[in-house]
Legacy VTK file of the C-alpha trace (Angstrom):
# vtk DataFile Version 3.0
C-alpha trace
ASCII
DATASET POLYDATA
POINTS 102 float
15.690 31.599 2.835
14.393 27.915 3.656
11.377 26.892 1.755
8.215 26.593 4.245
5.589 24.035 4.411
2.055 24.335 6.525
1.213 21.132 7.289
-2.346 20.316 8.637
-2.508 16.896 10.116
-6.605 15.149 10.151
-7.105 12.956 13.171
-9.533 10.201 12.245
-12.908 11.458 11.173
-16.856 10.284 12.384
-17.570 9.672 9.317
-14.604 8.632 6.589
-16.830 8.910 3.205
-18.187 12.127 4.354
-15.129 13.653 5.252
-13.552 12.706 1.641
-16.351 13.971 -0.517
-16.193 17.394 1.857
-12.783 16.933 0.775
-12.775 16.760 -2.819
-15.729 18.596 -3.727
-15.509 21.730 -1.111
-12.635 22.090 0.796
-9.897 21.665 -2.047
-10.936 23.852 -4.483
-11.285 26.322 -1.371
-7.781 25.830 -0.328
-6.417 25.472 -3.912
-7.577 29.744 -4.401
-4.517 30.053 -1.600
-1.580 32.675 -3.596
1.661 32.347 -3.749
1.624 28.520 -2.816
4.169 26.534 -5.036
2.356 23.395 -4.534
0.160 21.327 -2.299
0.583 17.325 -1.502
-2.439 14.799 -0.214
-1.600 12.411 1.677
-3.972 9.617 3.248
-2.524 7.436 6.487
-1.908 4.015 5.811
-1.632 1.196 8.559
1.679 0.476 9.604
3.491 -3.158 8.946
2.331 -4.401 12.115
-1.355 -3.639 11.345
-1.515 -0.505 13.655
-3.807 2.260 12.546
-1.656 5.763 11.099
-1.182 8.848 13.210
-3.483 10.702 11.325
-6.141 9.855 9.253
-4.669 12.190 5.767
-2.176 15.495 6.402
-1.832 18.434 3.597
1.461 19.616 2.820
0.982 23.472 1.586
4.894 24.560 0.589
5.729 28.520 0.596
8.963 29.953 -1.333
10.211 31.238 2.538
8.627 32.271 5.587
7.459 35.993 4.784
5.331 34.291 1.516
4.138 31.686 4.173
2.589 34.826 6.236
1.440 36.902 3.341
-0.345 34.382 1.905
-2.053 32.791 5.874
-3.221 36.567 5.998
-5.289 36.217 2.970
-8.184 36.039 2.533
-8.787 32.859 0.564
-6.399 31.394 3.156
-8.594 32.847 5.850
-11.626 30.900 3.787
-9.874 27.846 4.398
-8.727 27.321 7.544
-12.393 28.794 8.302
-13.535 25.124 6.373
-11.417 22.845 8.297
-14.264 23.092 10.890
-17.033 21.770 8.620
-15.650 18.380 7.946
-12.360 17.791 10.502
-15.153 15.722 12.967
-12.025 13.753 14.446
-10.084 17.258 14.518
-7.054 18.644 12.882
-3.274 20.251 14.067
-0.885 22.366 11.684
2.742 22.145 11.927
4.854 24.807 10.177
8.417 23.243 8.985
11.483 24.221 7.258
12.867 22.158 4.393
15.977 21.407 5.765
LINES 1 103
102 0 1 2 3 4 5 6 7 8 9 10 11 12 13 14 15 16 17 18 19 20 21 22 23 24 25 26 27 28 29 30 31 32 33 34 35 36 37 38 39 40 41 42 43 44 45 46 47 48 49 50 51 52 53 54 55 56 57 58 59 60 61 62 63 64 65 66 67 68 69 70 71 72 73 74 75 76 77 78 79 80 81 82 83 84 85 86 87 88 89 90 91 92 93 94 95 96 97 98 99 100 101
């Protein structure tokens, strides 16, 4: 089986220092109590070469062993806990995309 990753992309949010002490100080450790993940990456958009502004202000990459971890682990309840948070600091909103490492 393909190795999963939950990917929750942050549009741009009201308030940029806000949102990154939320971030760091809340919402992490919240997320980081997720089982069975086998790691999570950061990322925070850059501007592109031309100057542009990024697609998305910063994106979380959660990666699952497979599919049926990926589900076990969403139903949880520390999972539960937070995509509940994503609300209480996401002011410019937030998607998930669920891929397979290819």
């Amino acid at each position: 089986m393909a190795q999963v990753v939950v990917n929750v992309m942050y549009n741009a949010p009201v308030d940029p220092q806000a949102f990154e002490d939320y971030y760091a100080a809340t919402h992490m450790p919240i997320a980081g109590m997720i089982p069975m993940v086998d790691k999570i990456v950061l990322l925070k958009g850059m501007e592109g070469p031309d100057g542009s502004a990024p697609a998305y202000y910063r994106m979380a990459q959660i990666y699952f062993a497979d599919a049926t971890t990926m589900a076990t682990a969403m139903a949880t309840a520390e999972a539960q806990a937070a995509t509940s948070d994503i609300v209480n600091f996401a002011t410019g909103g937030a998607s998930v995309f669920i891929a397979e490492v290819v």
